[in-house]
KELUM-924133 format. One record per residue (C-alpha): x, y, z; chain. Coordinates in steps of 0.05 Angstrom, whole numbers, plus 5000, padded with zeros to 4 digits. Example, Ala and Ser with C-alpha at 12.3 -4.5 7.8 and 13.67 -1.06 7.14 Angstrom:
NODE     px     py     pz   unit
NODE   5246   4910   5156      A
NODE   5273   4979   5143      A
This chain:
NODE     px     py     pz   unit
NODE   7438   1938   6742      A
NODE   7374   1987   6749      A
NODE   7332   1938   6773      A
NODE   7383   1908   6828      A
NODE   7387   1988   6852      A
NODE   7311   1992   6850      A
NODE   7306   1921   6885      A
NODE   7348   1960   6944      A
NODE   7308   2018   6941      A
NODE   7257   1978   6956      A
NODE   7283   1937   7008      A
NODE   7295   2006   7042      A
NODE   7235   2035   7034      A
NODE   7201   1977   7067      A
NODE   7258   1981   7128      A
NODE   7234   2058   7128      A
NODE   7163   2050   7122      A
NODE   7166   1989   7186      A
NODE   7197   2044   7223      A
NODE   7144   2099   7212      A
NODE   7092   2055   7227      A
NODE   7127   2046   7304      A
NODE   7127   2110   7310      A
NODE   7064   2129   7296      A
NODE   7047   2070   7343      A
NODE   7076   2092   7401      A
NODE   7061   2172   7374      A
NODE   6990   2160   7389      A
NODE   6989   2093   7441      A
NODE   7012   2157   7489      A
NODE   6937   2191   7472      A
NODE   6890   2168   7508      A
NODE   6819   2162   7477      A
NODE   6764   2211   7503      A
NODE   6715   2150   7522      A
NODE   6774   2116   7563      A
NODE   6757   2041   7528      A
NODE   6807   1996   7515      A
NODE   6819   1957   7443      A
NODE   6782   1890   7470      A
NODE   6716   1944   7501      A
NODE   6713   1970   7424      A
NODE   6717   1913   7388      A
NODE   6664   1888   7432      A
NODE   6616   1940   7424      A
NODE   6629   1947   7345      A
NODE   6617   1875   7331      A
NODE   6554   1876   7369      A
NODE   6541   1938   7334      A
NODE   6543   1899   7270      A
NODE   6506   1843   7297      A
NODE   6568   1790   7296      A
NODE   6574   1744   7345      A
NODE   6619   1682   7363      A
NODE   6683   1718   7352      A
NODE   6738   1704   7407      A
NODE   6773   1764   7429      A
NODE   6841   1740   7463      A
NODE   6901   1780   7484      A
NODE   6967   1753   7457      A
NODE   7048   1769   7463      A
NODE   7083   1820   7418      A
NODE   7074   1888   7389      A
NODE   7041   1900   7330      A
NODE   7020   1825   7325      A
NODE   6945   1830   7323      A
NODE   6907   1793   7272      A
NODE   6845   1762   7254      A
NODE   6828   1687   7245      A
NODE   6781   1669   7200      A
NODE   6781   1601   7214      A
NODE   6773   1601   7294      A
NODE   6737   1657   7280      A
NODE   6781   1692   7334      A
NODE   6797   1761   7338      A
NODE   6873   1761   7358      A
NODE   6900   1826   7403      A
NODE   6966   1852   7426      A
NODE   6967   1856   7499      A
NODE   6983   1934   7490      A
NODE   6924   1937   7440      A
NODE   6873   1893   7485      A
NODE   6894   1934   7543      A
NODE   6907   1996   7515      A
NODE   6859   2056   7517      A
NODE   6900   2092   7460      A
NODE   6882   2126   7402      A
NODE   6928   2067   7381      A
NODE   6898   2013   7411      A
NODE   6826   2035   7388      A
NODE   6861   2043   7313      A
NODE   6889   1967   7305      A
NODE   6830   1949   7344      A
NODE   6780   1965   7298      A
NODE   6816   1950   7240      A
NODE   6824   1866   7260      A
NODE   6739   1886   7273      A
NODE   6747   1900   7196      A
NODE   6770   1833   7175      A
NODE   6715   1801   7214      A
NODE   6677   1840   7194      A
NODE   6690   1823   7116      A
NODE   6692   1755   7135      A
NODE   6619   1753   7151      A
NODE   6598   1796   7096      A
NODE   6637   1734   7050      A
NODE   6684   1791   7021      A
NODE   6712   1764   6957      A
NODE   6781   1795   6961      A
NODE   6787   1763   7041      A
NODE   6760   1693   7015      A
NODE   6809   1695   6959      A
NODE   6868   1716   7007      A
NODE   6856   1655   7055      A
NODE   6853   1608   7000      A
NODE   6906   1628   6977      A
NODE   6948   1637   7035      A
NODE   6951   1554   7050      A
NODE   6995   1553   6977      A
NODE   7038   1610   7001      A
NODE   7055   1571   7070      A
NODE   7069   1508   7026      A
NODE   7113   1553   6983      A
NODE   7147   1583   7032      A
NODE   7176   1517   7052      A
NODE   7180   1484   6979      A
NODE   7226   1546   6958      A
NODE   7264   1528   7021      A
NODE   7278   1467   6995      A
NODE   7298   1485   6923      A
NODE   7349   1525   6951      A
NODE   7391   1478   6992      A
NODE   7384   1427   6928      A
NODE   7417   1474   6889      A
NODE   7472   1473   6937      A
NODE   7481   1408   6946      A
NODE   7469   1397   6875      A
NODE   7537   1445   6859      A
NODE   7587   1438   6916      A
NODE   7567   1362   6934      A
NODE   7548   1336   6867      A
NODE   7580   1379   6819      A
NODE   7519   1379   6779      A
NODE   7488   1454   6752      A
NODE   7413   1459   6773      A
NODE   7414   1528   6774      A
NODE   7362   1535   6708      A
NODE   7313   1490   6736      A
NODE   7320   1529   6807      A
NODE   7309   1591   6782      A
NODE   7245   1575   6746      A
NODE   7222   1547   6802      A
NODE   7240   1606   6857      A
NODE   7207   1644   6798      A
NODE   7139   1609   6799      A
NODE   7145   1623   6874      A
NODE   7152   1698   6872      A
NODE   7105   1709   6823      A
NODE   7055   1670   6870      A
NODE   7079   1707   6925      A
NODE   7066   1783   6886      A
NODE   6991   1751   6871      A
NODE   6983   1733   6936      A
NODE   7008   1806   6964      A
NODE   6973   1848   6913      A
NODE   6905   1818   6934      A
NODE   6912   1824   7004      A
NODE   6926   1897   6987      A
NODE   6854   1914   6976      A
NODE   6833   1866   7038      A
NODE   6877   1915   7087      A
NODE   6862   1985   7060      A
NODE   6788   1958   7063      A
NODE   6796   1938   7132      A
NODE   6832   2006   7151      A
NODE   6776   2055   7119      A
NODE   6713   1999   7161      A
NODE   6758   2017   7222      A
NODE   6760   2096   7210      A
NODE   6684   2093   7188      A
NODE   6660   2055   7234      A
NODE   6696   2091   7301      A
NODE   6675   2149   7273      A
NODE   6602   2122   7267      A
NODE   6595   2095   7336      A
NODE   6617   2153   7373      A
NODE   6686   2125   7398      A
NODE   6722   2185   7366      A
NODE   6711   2255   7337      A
NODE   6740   2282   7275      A
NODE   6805   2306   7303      A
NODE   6815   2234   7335      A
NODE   6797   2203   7264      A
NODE   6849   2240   7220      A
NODE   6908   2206   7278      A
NODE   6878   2134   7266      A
NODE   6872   2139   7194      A
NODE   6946   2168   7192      A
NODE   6969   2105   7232      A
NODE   6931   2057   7192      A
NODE   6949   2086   7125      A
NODE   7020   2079   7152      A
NODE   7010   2007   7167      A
NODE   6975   2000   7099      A
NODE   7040   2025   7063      A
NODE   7080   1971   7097      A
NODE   7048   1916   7050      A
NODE   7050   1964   6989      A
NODE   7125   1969   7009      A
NODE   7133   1893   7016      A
NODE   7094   1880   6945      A
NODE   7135   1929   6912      A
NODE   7203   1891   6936      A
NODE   7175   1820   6905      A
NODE   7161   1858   6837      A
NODE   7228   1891   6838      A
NODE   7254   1814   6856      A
NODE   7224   1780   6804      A
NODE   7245   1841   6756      A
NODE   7318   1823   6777      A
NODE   7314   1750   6765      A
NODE   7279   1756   6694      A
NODE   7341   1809   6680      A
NODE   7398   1759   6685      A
NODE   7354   1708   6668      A
């Protein structure tokens, strides 16, 4: 019973922490930044600072989408971020400059995290799977899976918490290059630096929030197991 309470805490806090992180967004997208850049001018300038080139910068759809690919090598931007000359849009910005930025420095945790993350997409839809067997095994075929099924929805979360507890270190990494490195460059000043780290430690918190749901999860399972 206490961990199906604390598995709905958690669900919760991770609700509550998604909305915080909006807010912040759209707290300090309506400040603009003293230089008057926008998110792609930045991550521009930073990456040259660092002497790293061939990395795409494209705008894409959505809010709060941006990400960085270390395959195409392609730095990934929500139009309101690429466009944006925000405190906001400097914030997420820089931090998708951190990844690549870990990505050319080989940064064990980020090389681990996209090996890894292949075996979570195959996962994703083997669990899938499992699930409508066990179905179909009970109300079509009358025969009780349900052991093997959990075992194997098991395996998967426990791949799943490895998974999110290294890319923990990969994004609070990425969050305190983007502070640092603003702050280095001129593109803010200290009072300018405290509001992006408090939006990107917000962020941060959402994938402490969604690791701490899979443990409470798996917690559950192993309970009635």
């Amino acid at each position: 019973m206490i961990f199906d309470i604390l598995f709905i805490v958690a669900i919760l806090a991770t609700f509550i922490v998604q909305a915080i992180v909006h807010s912040k967004y759209k707290k300090y997208a309506k400040v603009d930044n003293m230089l008057g850049l926008t998110g792609e001018e930045v991550a521009k300038q930073i990456l040259e600072s660092r002497g790293i080139s061939g990395i795409n910068i494209v705008p894409i759809e959505g809010e709060l989408t941006d990400c960085y690919d270390p395959r195409k090598k392609e730095l990934r931007l929500s139009r309101g971020v690429f466009e944006g000359k925000s405190l906001s849009s400097l914030g997420i910005a820089a931090h998708e400059v951190g990844h690549a930025c870990q990505d050319a420095e080989n940064y064990g945790m980020l090389k681990l995290r996209n090996a890894t993350a292949g075996g979570i997409m195959f996962a994703d839809k083997l669990v899938i799977g499992v699930i409508i067997l066990n179905l179909i095994c009970a109300f079509v075929l009358s025969v009780d899976i349900s052991g093997i099924s959990l075992l194997l929805v098991l395996g998967y979360l426990f791949f799943l918490l490895f998974f999110q507890l290294i890319t923990l270190p990969v994004e609070f990494d990425a969050s305190k290059r983007a502070e640092t490195m603003l702050y280095n460059c001129g593109f803010v000043v200290e009072s300018e630096r405290n509001k992006i780290k408090d939006l990107l430690f917000a962020a941060a918190m959402t994938y402490v929030a969604a690791t701490a749901v899979t443990l409470m999860n798996i917690l559950r399972l192993l309970r009635r197991r």
